[in-house]
C-alpha positions in Angstrom: 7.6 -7.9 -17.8 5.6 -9.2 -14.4 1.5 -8.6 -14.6 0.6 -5.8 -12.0 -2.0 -8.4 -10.0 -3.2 -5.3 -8.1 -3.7 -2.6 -11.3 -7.8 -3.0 -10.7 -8.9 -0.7 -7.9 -9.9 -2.5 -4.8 -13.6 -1.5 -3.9 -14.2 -2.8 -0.3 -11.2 -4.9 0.9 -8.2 -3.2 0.6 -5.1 -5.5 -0.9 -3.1 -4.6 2.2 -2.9 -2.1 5.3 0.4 -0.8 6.4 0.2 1.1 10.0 2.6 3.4 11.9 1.9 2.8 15.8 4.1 6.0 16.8 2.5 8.5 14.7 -1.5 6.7 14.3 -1.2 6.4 10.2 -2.7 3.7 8.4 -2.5 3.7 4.6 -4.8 1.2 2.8 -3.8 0.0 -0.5 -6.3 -0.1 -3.2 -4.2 0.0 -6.5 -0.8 0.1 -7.4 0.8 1.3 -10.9 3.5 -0.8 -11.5 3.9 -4.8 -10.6 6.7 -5.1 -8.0 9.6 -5.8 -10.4 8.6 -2.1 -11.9 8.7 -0.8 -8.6 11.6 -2.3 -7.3 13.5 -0.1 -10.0 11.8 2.9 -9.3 12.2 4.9 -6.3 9.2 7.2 -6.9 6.7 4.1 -7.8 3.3 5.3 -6.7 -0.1 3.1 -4.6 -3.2 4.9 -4.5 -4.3 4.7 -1.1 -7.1 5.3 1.3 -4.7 7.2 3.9 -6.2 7.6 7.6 -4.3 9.9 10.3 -5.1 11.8 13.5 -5.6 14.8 11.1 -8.3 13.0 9.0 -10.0 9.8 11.1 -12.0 9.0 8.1 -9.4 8.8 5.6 -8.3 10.5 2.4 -7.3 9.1 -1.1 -4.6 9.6 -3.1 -1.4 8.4 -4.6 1.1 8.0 -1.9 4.8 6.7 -2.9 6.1 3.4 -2.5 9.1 3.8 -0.1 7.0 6.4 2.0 4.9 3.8 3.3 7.7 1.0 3.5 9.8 3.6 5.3 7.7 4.1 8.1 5.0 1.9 8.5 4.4 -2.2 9.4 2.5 -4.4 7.1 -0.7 -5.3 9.3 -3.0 -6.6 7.0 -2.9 -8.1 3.5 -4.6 -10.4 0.7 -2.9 -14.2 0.2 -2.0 -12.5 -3.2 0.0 -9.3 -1.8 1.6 -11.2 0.7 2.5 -13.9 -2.0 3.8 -10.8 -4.0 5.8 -8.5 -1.6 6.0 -11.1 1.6 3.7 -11.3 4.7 5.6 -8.9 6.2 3.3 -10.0 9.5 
């Protein structure tokens, strides 16, 4: 089994930022449950994520789903060790 590299919670830089430009979401990830290969075989693999919309500018936290976020929403922003991980994406 792969290490989770990103099972510590990220305090002040998030590990990456994933944005949808037609609806104004951002989602922020600070943790994720499962290393990739875990997630890769599991459709409801869970980040915990700061989550900022037009609803709530400042942001909320909470688990959001894996394939939520890669559904909709562009990688924007990401450590050399998430992008080494799931591809720059950028």
């Amino acid at each position: 089994m792969a290490k989770n590299l990103f099972r510590k919670t990220a305090k002040d830089t998030p590990y990456a930022v994933y944005e949808d430009p037609r609806t104004g979401w951002r989602w922020e990830v600070l943790h994720t449950w499962k290393g990739k290969d875990g997630e890769d075989k599991d459709r409801y693999a869970r980040w915990f994520c700061r989550v900022k919309s037009p609803i709530v500018p400042n942001g909320e936290m909470g688990d959001v789903y894996r394939h939520e976020i890669l559904d909709n929403a562009t990688l924007v922003d990401a450590t050399d060790e998430w992008r080494a991980e799931y591809g720059s994406g950028l």
